[in-house]
C-alpha positions in Angstrom: 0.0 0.0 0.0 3.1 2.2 0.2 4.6 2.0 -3.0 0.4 3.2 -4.0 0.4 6.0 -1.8 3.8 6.8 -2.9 2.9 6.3 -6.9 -0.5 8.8 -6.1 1.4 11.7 -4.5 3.5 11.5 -7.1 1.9 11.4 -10.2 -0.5 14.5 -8.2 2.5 16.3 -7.6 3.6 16.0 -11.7 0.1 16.5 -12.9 0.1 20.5 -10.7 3.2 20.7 -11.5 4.3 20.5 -14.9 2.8 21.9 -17.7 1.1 19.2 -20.4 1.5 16.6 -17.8 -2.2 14.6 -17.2 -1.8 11.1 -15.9 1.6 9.2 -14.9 1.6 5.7 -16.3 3.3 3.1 -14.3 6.0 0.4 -16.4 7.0 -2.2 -15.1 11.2 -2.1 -14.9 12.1 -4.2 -17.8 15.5 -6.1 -17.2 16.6 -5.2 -21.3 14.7 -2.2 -22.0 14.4 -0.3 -25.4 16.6 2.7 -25.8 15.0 5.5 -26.3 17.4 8.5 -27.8 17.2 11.5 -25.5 16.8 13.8 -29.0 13.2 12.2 -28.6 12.3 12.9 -25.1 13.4 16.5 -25.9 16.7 16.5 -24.1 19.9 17.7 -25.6 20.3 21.1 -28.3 17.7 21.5 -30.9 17.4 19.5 -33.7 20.0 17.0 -32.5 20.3 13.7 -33.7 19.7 10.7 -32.0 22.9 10.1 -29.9 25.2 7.3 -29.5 25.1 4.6 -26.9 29.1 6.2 -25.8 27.5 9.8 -26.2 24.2 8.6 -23.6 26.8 7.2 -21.2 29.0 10.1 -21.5 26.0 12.6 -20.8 24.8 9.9 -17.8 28.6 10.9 -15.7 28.1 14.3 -16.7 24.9 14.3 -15.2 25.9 12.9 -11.9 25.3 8.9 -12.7 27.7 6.5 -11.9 27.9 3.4 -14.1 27.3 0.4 -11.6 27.5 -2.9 -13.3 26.2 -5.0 -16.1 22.7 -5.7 -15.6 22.8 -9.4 -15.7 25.0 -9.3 -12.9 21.9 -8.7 -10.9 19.9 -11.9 -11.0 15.9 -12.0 -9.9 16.3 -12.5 -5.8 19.9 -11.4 -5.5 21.6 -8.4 -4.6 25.0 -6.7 -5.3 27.0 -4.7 -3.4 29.3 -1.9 -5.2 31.0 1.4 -5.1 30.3 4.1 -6.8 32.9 6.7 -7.6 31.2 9.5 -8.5 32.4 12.6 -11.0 32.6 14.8 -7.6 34.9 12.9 -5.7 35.2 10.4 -2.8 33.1 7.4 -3.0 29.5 5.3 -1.9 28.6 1.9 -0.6 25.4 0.9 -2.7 23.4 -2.1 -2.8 21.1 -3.0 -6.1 18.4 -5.3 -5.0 16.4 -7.5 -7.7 13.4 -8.2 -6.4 10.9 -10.1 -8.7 12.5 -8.0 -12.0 11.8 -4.6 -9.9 15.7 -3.1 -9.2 15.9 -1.1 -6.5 19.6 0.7 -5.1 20.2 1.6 -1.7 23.0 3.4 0.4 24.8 0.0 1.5 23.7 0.6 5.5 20.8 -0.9 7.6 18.4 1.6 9.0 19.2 0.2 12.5 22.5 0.2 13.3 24.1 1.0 9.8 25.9 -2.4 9.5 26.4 -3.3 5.5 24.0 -4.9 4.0 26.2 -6.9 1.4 25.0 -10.5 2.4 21.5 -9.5 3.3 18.6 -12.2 2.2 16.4 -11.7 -0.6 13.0 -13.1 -1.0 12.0 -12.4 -4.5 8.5 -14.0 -3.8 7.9 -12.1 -0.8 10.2 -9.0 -2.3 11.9 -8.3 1.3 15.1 -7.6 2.1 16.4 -9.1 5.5 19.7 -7.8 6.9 22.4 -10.2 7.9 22.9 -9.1 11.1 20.0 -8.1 13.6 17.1 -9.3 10.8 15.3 -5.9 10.3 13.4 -7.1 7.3 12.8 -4.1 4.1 10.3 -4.4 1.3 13.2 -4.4 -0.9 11.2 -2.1 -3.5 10.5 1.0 -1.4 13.1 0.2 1.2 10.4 0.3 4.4 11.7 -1.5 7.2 9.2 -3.7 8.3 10.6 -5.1 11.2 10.9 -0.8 12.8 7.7 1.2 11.1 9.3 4.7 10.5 12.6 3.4 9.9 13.8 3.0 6.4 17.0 2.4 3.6 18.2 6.1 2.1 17.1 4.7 -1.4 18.6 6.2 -4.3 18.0 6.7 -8.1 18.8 4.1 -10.5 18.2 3.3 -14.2 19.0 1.1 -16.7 21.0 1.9 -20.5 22.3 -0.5 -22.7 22.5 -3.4 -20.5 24.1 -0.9 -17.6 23.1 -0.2 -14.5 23.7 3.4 -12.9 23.1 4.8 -9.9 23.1 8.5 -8.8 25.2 8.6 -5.4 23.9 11.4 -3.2 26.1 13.1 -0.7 25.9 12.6 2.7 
């Protein structure tokens, strides 16, 4: 009922808030998606062509993404642990969680005590997260800790390109 709530407040918030916006439509994340040039979404100088999978990646880092891992890395019900080194400087623990074909990515610390969550369980059928050490249990899509109501993982955004995963590393 959380990820609801969450999907209705925002697709209010882009509907009042941006111009020619009238419904949000909800996809599910597809593990090899189509590319879709930016040119067509709008993005980049006028009347640019569509770009390059080396020009998307290179406009990704520019952007503040760091490029994570191949996506079949990332199998449905496992997890990944990695470090993202972002254009800025210094570095971030992350976790990418695959739960049911949903990825999700995470600042790589429990809500509880901040322990890593590298060997944390995955259910993919029940789509939790359990951490290795106390056993605080997450809905490993929204990152709610379900074990401590009001306690949660930092999530962070992610997205898929060409096979990549990337994650945007937020500071601190």
């Amino acid at each position: 009922m959380a990820a609801v709530t969450m999907r209705e407040g925002v697709e209010a918030a882009l509907v009042a808030g941006v111009p020619g916006v009238s419904a949000v439509q909800v996809l599910a994340n597809d593990p090899a998606p189509t590319l879709i040039p930016l040119s067509a979404i709008g993005v980049g100088p006028p009347g640019s062509a569509t770009r390059a999978v080396s020009g998307i990646a290179a406009e990704l880092r520019e952007a503040g993404w760091c490029d994570a891992f191949d996506l079949g890395k990332v199998g449905v019900g496992e997890l990944v642990s990695t470090t993202l080194f972002p254009s800025t400087g210094g570095s971030q623990n992350v976790v990418v969680v695959n739960a049911s074909g949903q990825l999700s990515a995470y600042v790589n610390a429990c809500a509880h005590q901040g322990l890593p969550l590298d060997n944390a369980l995955v259910d993919a059928a029940q789509g939790t997260l359990t951490c290795p050490w106390h056993g605080f249990c997450y809905d490993a899509t929204t990152g709610e800790c379900m074990t401590m109501p009001g306690a949660q993982l930092r999530p962070l955004p992610l997205r898929v390109e060409d096979g990549r995963v990337w994650v945007r590393a937020v500071e601190g």
